[in-house]
C-alpha positions in Angstrom: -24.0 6.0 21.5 -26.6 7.5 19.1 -29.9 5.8 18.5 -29.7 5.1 15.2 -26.7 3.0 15.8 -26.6 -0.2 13.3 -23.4 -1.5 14.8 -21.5 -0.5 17.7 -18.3 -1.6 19.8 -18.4 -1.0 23.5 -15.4 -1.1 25.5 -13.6 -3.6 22.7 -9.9 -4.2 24.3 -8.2 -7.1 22.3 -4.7 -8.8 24.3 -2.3 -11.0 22.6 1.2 -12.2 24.5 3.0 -9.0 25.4 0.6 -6.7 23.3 -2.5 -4.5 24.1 -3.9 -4.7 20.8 -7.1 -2.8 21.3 -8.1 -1.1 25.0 -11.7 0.1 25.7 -12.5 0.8 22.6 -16.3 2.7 21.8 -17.2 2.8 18.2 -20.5 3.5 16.9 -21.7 3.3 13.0 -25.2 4.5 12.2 -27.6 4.0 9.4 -27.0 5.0 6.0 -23.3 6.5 7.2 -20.0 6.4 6.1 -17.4 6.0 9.1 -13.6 6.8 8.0 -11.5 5.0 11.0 -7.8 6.5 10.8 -4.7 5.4 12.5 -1.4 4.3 12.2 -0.1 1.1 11.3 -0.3 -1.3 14.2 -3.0 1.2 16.1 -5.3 -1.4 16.3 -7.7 -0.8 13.1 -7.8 -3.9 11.8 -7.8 -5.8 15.0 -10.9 -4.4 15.4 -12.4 -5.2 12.3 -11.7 -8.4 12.7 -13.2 -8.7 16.0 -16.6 -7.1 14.1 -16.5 -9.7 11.7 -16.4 -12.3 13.3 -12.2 -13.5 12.9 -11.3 -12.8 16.2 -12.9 -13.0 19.6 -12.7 -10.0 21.7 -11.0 -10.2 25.2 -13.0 -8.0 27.0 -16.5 -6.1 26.0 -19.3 -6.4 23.6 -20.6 -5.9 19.9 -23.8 -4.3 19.6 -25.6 -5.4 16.0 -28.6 -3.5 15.9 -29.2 -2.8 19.5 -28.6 -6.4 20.2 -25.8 -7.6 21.9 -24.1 -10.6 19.5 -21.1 -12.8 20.1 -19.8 -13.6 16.6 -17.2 -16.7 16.5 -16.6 -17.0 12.6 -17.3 -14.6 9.3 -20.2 -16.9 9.0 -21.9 -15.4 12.2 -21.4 -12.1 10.7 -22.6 -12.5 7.3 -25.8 -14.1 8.6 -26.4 -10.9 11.0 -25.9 -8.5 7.5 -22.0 -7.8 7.9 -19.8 -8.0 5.0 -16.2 -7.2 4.9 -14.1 -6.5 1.3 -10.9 -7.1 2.2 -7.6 -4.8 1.0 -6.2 -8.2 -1.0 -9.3 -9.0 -2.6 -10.8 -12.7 -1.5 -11.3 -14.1 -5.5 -10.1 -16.8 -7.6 -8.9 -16.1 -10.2 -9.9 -18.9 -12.8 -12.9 -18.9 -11.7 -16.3 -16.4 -13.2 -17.7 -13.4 -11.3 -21.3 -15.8 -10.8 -18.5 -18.4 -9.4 -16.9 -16.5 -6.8 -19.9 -14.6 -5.9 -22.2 -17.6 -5.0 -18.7 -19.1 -3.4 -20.4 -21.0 0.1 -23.5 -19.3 -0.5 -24.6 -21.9 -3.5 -27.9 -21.6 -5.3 -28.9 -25.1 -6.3 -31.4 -25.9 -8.5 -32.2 -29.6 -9.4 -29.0 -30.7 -7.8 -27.1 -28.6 -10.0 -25.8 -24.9 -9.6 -28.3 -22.4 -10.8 -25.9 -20.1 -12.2 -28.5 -18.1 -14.1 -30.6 -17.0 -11.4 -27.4 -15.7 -9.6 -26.2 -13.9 -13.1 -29.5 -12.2 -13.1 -29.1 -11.5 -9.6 -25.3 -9.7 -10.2 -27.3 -7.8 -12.9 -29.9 -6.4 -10.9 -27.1 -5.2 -8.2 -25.2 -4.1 -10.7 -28.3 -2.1 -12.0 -29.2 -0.9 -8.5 -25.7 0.2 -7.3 -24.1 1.4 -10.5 -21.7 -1.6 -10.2 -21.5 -2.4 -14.2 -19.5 -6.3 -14.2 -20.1 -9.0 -16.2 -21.6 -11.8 -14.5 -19.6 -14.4 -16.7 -15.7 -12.8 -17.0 -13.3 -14.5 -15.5 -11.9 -13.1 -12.7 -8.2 -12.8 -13.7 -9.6 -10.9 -17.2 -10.5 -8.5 -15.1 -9.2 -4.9 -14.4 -8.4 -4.2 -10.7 -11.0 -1.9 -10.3 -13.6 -4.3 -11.9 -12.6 -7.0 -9.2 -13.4 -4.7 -6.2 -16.7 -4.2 -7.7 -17.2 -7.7 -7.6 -15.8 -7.8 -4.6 -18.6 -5.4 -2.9 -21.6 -7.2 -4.7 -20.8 -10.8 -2.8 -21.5 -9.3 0.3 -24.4 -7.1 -0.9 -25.3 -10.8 -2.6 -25.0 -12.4 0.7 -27.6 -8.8 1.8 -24.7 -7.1 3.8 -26.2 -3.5 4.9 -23.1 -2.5 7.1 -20.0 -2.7 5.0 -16.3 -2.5 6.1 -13.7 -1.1 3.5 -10.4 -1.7 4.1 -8.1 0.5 2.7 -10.1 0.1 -0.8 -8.2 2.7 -2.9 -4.7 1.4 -2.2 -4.8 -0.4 -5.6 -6.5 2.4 -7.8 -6.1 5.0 -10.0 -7.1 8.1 -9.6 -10.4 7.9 -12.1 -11.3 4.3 -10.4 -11.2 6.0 -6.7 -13.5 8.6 -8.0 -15.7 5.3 -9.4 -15.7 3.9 -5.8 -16.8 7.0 -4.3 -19.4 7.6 -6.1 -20.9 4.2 -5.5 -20.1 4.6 -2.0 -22.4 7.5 -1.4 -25.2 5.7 -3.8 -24.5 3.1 -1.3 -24.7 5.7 1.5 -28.8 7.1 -0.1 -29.8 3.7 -0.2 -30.0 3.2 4.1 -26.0 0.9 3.9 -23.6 1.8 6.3 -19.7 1.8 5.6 -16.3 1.5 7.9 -14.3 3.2 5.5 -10.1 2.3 6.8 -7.9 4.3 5.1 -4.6 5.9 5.8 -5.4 8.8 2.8 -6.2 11.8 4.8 -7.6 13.6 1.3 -10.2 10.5 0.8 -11.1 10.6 4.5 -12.6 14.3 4.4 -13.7 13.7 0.8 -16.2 10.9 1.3 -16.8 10.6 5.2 -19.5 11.8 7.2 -17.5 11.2 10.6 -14.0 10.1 11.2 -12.7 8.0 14.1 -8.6 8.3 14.6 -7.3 5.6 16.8 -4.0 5.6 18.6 -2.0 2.6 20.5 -5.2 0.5 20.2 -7.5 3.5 22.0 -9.9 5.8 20.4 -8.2 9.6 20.8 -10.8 11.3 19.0 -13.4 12.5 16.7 -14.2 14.8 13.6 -16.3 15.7 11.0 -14.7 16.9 7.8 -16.1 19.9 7.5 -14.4 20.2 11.4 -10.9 18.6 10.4 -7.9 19.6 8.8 -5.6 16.9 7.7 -2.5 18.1 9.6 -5.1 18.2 12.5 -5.5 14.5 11.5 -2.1 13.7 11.3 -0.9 15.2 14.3 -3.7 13.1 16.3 -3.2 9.8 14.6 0.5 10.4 15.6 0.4 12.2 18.2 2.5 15.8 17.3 2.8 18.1 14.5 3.2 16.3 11.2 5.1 18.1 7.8 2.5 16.5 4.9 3.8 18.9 2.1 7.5 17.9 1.1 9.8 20.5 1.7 12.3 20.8 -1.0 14.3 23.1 -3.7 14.2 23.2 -7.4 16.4 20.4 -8.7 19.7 20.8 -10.2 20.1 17.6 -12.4 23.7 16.9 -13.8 25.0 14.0 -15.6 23.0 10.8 -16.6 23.6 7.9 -13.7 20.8 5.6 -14.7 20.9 4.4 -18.7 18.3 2.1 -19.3 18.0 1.2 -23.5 15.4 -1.3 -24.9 15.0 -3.1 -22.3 12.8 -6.6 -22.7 12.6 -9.3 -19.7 10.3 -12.0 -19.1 8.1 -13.6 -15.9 8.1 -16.6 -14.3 5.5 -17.7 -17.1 7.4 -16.9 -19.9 5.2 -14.2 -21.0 7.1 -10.6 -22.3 6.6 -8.1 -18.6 9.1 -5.3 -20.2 9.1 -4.0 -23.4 11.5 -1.7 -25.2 12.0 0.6 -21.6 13.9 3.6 -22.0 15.0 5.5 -19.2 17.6 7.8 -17.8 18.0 9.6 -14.5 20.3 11.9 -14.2 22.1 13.0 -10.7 20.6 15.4 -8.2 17.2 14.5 -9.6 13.7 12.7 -8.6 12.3 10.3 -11.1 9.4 8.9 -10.0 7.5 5.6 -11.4 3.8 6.1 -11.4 1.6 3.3 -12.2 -1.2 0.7 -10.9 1.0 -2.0 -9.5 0.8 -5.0 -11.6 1.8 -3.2 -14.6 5.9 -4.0 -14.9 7.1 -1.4 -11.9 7.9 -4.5 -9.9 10.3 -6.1 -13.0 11.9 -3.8 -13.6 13.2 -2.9 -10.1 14.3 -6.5 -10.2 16.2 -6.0 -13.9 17.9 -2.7 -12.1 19.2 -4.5 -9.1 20.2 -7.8 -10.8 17.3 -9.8 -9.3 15.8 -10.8 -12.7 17.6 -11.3 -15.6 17.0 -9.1 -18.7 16.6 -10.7 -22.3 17.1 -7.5 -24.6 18.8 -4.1 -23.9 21.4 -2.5 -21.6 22.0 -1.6 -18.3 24.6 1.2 -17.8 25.1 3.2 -13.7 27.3 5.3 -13.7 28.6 4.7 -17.5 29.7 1.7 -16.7 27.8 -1.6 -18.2 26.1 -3.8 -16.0 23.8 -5.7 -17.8 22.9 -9.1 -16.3 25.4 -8.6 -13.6 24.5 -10.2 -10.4 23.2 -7.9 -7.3 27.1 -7.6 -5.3 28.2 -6.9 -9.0 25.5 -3.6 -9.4 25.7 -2.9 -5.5 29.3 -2.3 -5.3 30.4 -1.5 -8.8 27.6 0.4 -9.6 27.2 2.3 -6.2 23.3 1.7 -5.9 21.0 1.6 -3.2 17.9 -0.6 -3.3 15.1 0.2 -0.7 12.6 -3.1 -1.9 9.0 -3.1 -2.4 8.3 -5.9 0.7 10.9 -4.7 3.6 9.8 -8.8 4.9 10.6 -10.5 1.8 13.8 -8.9 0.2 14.7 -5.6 2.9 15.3 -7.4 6.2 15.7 -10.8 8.3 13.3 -10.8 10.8 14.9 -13.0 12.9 18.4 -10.9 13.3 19.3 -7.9 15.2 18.4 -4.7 14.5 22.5 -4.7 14.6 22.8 -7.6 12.1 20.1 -6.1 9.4 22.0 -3.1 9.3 25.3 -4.4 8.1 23.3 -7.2 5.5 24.9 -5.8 2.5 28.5 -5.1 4.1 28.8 -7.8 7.1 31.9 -9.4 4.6 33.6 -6.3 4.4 36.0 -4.1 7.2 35.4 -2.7 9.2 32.7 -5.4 10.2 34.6 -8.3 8.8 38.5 -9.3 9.1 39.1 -11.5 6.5 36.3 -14.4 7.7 36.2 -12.8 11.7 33.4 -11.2 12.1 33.8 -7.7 14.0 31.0 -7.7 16.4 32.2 -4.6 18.2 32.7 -2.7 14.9 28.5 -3.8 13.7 27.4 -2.8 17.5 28.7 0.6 17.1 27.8 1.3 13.7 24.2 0.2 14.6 24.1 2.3 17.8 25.2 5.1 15.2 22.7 4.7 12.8 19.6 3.7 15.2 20.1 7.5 16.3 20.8 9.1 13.1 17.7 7.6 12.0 15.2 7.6 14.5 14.9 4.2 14.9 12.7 3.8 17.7 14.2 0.2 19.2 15.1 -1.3 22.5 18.4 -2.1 21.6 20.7 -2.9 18.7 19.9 -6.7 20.2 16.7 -6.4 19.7 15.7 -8.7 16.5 14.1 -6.6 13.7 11.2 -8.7 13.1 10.0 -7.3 16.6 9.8 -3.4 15.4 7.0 -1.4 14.3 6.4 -1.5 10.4 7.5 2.2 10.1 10.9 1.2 12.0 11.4 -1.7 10.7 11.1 0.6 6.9 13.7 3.4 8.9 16.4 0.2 9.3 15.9 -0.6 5.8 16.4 3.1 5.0 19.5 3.8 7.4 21.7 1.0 6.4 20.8 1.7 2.3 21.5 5.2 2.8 24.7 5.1 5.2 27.3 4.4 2.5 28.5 6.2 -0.2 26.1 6.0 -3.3 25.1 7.7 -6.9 21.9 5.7 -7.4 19.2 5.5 -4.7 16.3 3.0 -6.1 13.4 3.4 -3.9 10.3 0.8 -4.2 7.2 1.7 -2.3 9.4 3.3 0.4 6.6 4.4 2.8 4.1 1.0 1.8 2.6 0.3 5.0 3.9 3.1 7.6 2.2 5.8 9.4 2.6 9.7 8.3 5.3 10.0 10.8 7.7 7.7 9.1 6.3 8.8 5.9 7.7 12.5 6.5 10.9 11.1 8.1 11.5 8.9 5.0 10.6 11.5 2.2 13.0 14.0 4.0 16.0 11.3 3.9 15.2 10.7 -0.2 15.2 14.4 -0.8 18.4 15.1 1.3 20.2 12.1 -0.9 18.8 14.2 -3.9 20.4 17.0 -3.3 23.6 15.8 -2.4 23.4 14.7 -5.7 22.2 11.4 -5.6 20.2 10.0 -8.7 16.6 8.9 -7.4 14.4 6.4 -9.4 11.2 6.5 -7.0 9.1 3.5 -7.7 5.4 4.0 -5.9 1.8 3.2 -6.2 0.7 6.5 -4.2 0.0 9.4 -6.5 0.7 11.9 -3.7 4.3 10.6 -2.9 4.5 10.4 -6.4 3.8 13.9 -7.4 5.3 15.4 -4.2 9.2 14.0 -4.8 8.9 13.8 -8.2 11.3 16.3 -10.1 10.2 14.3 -13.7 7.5 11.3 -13.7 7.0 8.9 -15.9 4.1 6.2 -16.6 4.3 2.7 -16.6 1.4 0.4 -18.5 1.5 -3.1 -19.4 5.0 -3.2 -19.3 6.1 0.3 -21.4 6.6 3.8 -20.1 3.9 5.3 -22.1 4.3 8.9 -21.2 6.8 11.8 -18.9 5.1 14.4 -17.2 7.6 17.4 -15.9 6.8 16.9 -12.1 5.9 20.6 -11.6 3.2 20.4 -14.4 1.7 17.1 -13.5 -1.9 16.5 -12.7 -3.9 13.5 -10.9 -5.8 13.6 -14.0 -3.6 13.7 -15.8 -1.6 10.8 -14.9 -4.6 8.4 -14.2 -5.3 8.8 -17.7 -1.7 7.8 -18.5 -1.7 4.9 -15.8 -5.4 3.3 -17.4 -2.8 3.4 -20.9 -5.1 6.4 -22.0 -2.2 8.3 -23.5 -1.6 12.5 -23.7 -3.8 12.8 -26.8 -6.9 11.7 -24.6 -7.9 9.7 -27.1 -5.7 6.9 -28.0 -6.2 4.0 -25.6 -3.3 1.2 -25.7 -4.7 -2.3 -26.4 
């Protein structure tokens, strides 16, 4: 371990019942450094970060604060010895003010009443010093996502946090806002903080770190520097073999319209308008991919397409037929879609089933799994045992119960039973959310394969490199509205961050 060390792990191993979260684990941050820890999901990164801040208690080994050895049994014990943690769901109310939130169990009183002006000026003079421009007295929910991470980093640099964990920060921002966040990372960086930067992005790892840890199965497999690493060198240790990252596939061949979207206006649970006037049309044999910061309609209108939310204006036509307002079975079967959802736990799976009963979720009623009201048990064992290989879905058996996979298999079931029938429309919602690079190459092979057998694709993601590497035509999505197409081939990061902050082609017409 190096000398300057600020923090450091020393054989960390972390059991729960059946599972070896983290196994002598060494990790060492040093002063004024940037540490990128890689890995796959479920390989033991944030187990250990919570272990360093204070939410769970190690089984076995020790956790070295500046050379001292601590034991830290709540966030609490961290915070007090300069630890601070901004978590990827950011830990705000909403209705409340950034001075609020940011003095949130660590009150300044003044004359039994909250002294909300000395913390404003405080925010201010953070702000100043870290290039962290927020406005002590927005609310919250006002704010831009971007905005709220900010605020996010100056309660623990409030609470005088000098070793700051990351996790997964840029999952939520555009392209312009990363650059933002990087930029006050290395000011962060001059000024003697240290950062655990937990990412999955290999691009942001060997653009802002100054060393990279990859774990592996809860152990520590190796070490980098970027100007050592390669990120197929990355990929291959986080997974252990080679990894495809660039998407291998032919020019499309697009041939009649499948998906007819026309005026299309639907309303949340609030009431308030989340669509207006959507126009969109994919055509078969062709990508269409859905770029946006989430929150900004991508969501609804997965749920208009697949009969999950009702739509108040416009049409709905697969296939030329019209489906508008027809219930899920209706759009399934007459419509011959696919829907791969957005939360695989909330709308893709049962976690307590089978892996043999999830895969037949959408067709259990129908023969050969079903004879009139018999279920045919043999008929679903065989079709799963099928599709488990076809698919790589890396389970004990067909009996096992889904809930119990990896997050990456658990995404591969959702994939093999939505892709195993016959379909023209293949409507994929943050398909690789979640999963290591390994399912993530799996996965974008199976969307292109669908694409050119003809299939029309409507690719809904967050990620601006899944976005731009399927993508045959992308278009933008902003408070609600597609505000702009790109050809896929022509697109740029820029360009489209522009597009998905509502800053439209011209460059200088921002929507209100």
């Amino acid at each position: 371990m190096s000398e300057s060390a600020v923090l450091e792990a020393r054989q960390i191993s972390k059991y729960f019942p059946g599972v070896v979260a983290n196994e002598d684990v060494n990790l060492s941050l040093n002063s004024g450094e940037i540490l990128a820890l890689l890995g796959e999901n479920g390989a033991g990164k944030s187990t250990l970060m919570n272990i360093i801040y204070g939410l769970y208690q190690p089984s076995s080994g020790e956790i070295l604060v500046k050379g001292r050895s601590v034991r830290m049994h709540s966030p609490r014990d961290a915070i007090d010895l300069g630890i601070g943690m901004v978590h990827q769901h950011f830990q705000l109310v909403p209705v409340m003010t950034v001075v609020e939130n940011v003095m949130l169990g660590s009150e300044s009183v003044r004359q039994g009443l909250l002294d909300r002006e000395k913390v404003s000026k405080r925010i201010q003079q953070l702000s100043q010093d870290y290039q962290l421009e927020v406005d002590p007295n927005a609310l919250v929910e006002d704010l831009p996502v971007g905005i709220r991470q900010r605020v996010e980093i100056i309660k623990a640099l409030y609470r005088e946090a000098d070793i700051l964990i990351l996790d997964e920060p840029t999952a939520v921002l555009t392209p312009q806002e990363i650059e933002g966040l990087f930029s006050v990372m290395d000011l962060l960086r001059k000024q003697g903080k240290s950062i655990i930067f937990i990412t999955h992005k290999l691009k942001e790892v060997l653009r802002i770190a100054d060393r990279i840890s990859v774990l592996r199965r809860g152990k520590v497999v190796g070490e980098a520097t970027p100007s050592e690493a390669t990120e197929p060198g990355l990929a291959a240790m986080m997974v252990g073999r080679e990894v495809m990252l660039q998407v291998d596939k032919q020019e499309a061949q697009p041939g009649k319209p499948v998906l007819q979207v026309k005026g299309l206006e639907a309303r949340d649970e609030l009431g308030e308008i989340c669509l207006r006037n959507v126009e969109l049309e994919v055509h078969s044999g062709e990508i269409v991919g859905v770029a946006g910061v989430q929150g900004n309609g991508q969501t609804e209108l997965v749920e208009v397409l697949t009969g999950l939310r009702a739509l108040d204006q416009g049409t709905l036509q697969i296939g030329g037929q019209d489906l508008t307002n027809k219930n899920p079975r209706e759009i399934t079967d007459q419509g011959r879609i696919c829907h791969v959802p957005e939360d695989r736990h909330a709308f893709g799976m049962v976690a307590g089933y089978s892996v043999a009963d999830n895969l037949v979720l959408n067709s259990y009623y129908k023969p050969p799994f079903a004879n009139g009201v018999t279920v045919q048990q043999e008929a679903i064992e065989q079709h799963a045992e099928a599709l488990v290989e076809k698919f790589d879905v890396r389970t004990p058996s067909v009996h096992t119960s889904g809930g119990s996979l990896s997050g990456g298999n658990q995404q591969k079931m959702v994939i093999a039973r939505e892709l195993s029938r016959p379909i023209q429309l293949l409507i994929a919602a943050q398909p690789t959310r979640g999963i290591d690079v390994g399912s993530i190459e799996f996965i974008h092979q199976q969307i292109v394969a669908k694409r050119d057998e003809g299939v029309a694709v409507l690719l809904v993601s967050s990620e601006l490199d899944e976005i731009l590497a399927l993508s045959d035509r992308i278009v933008v999505m902003y408070r609600g509205s597609i505000i702009g197409e790109v050809d896929g081939k022509e697109a740029t990061r820029q360009q489209l961050g522009l597009l998905m902050a509502g800053v439209k082609s011209t460059l200088t017409e921002v929507l209100d």
